[in-house]
C-alpha positions as CSV (number, residue, x, y, z in Angstrom):
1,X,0.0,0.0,0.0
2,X,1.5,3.4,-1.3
3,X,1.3,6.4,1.4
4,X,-1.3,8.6,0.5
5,X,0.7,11.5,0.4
6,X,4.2,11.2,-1.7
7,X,6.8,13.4,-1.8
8,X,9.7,13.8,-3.9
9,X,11.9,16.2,-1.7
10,X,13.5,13.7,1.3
11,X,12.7,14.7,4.7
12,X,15.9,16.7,6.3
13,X,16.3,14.9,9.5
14,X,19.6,16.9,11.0
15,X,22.5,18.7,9.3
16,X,25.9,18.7,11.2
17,X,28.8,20.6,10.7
18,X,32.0,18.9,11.7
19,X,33.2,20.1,15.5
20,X,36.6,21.8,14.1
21,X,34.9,23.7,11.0
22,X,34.9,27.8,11.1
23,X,34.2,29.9,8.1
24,X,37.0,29.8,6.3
25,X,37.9,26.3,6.2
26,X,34.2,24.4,5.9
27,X,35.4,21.3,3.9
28,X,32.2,18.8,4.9
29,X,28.7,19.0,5.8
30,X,26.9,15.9,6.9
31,X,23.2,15.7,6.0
32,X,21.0,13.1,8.0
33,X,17.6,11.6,6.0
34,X,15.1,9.5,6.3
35,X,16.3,5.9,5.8
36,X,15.7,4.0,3.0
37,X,15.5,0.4,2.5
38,X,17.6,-0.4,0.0
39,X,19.7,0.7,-3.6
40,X,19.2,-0.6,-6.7
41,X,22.5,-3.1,-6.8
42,X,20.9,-4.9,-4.4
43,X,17.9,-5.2,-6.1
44,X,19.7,-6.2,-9.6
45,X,21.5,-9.0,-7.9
46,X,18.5,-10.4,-6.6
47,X,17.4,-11.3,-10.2
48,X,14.3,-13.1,-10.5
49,X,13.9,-13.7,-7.0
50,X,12.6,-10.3,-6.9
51,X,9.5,-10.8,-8.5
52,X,9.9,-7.1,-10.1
53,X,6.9,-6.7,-12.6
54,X,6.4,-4.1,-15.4
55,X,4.7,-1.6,-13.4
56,X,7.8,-1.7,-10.8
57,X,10.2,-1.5,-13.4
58,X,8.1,1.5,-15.2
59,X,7.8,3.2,-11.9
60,X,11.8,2.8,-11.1
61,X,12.6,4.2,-14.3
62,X,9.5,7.5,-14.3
63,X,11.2,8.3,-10.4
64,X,14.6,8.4,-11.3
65,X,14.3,10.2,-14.6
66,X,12.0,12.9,-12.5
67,X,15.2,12.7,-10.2
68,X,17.8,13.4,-12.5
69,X,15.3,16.1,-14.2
70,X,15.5,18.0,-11.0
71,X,19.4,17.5,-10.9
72,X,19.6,19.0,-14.3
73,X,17.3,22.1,-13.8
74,X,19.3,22.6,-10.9
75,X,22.7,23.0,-12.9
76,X,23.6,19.9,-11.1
77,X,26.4,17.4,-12.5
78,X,26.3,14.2,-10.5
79,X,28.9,12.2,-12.0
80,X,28.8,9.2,-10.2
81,X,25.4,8.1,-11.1
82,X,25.3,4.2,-10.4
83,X,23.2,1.5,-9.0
84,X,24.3,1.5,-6.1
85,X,23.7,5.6,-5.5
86,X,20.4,5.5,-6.4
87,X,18.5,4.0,-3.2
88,X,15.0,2.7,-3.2
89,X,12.2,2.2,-0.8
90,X,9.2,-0.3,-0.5
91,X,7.2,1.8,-3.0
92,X,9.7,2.3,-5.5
93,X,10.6,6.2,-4.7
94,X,13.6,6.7,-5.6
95,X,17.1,8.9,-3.7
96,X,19.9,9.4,-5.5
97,X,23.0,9.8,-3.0
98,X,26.6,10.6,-2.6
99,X,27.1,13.8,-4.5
100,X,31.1,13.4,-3.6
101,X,31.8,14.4,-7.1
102,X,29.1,16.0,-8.1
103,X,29.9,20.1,-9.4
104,X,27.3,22.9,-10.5
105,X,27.3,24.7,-14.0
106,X,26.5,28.3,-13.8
107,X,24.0,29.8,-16.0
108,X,26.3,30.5,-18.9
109,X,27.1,26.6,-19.5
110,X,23.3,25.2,-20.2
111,X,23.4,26.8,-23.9
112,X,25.5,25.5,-26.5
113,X,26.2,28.8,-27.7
114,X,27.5,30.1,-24.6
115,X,31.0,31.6,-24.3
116,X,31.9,29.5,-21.2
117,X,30.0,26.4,-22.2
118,X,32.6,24.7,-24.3
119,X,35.6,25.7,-21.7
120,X,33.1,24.4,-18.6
121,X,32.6,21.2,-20.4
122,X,36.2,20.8,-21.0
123,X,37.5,21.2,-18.0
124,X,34.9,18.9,-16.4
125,X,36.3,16.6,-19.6
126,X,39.7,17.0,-18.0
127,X,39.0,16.0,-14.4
128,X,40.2,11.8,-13.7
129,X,37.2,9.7,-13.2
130,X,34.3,7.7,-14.8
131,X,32.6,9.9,-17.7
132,X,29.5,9.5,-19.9
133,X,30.6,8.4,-23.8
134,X,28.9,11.0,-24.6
135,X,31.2,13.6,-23.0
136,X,34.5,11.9,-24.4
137,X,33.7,11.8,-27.7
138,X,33.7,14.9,-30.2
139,X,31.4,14.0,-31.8
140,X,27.0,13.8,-31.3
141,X,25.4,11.0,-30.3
142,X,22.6,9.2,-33.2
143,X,21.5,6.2,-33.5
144,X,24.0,5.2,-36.1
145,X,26.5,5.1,-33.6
C-alpha cells in the first residue's frame, strides 16, 4: 500500500557541521535523512527472485528520470550516477545519493552557444574519473553510432 501522500523532496532529519569547522575552512557537511530500505545493486543482484513486474520496473525508471530532471534544472552534474547511489524504498521512490563528485554549472554553460560552455565542459572533460561516452567523444550522439 502506497502512502497517501508522496513526496519527492527527502525529509531533512539533521545537518551537522563537523566540531573543528569555522568559516574559512568548511570542507564537509553531513546531511541526515530518512532511511531507506535499499539501492538498486541490491535489487539487480536479486534477479528473479525479486518478483519485479512491469509496473515496478516503469515506476523505477518514471522516479529516477523525475530525479535526474530536478538535478539537471538545478545546474547539477552528479557524476557518479550508479546502482548503487540510487537507493530505493518499498514503494519504489527513488534517492539518489553521494554527490562526492558531483559540481554545478553556472548559467552561462546550459546553452550550446554560450562563451563558457565549451571551456566548462572541457574542463569537467579534464578532471580523472568515470565519464559518460557522450562527454569523451567529439562528436553527437545518433543512432547510427
Amino acid at each position: 500500500m502506497m502512502p497517501s501522500k508522496m513526496s519527492f523532496f527527502p525529509k531533512l532529519i539533521d545537518l551537522i557541521v563537523p566540531l573543528d569547522a569555522t568559516a574559512g575552512n568548511l570542507n564537509s557537511v553531513f546531511i541526515v535523512m530518512d532511511h531507506i530500505d535499499t539501492d538498486l545493486s541490491k535489487i539487480l543482484k536479486l534477479g528473479a527472485s525479486c518478483k519485479l513486474d512491469k509496473s515496478h520496473v516503469r515506476n523505477i525508471c518514471y522516479n529516477l528520470l523525475c530525479a535526474l530532471n530536478y538535478l539537471s534544472s538545478a545546474n547539477v552534474v552528479h557524476r557518479d550516477i550508479k546502482p548503487a547511489n540510487i537507493l530505493m524504498n518499498k514503494y519504489c521512490q527513488i534517492r539518489i545519493c553521494d554527490f562526492g563528485l558531483a559540481r554545478t554549472l553556472p548559467k552561462s554553460a546550459t546553452t550550446l552557444e554560450g562563451k563558457n560552455s565549451r571551456m566548462i565542459r572541457a574542463n569537467i572533460q579534464k578532471q580523472r574519473g568515470p565519464l559518460a561516452p557522450e562527454s569523451l567523444i567529439k562528436t553527437k550522439i545518433t543512432k547510427e553510432l
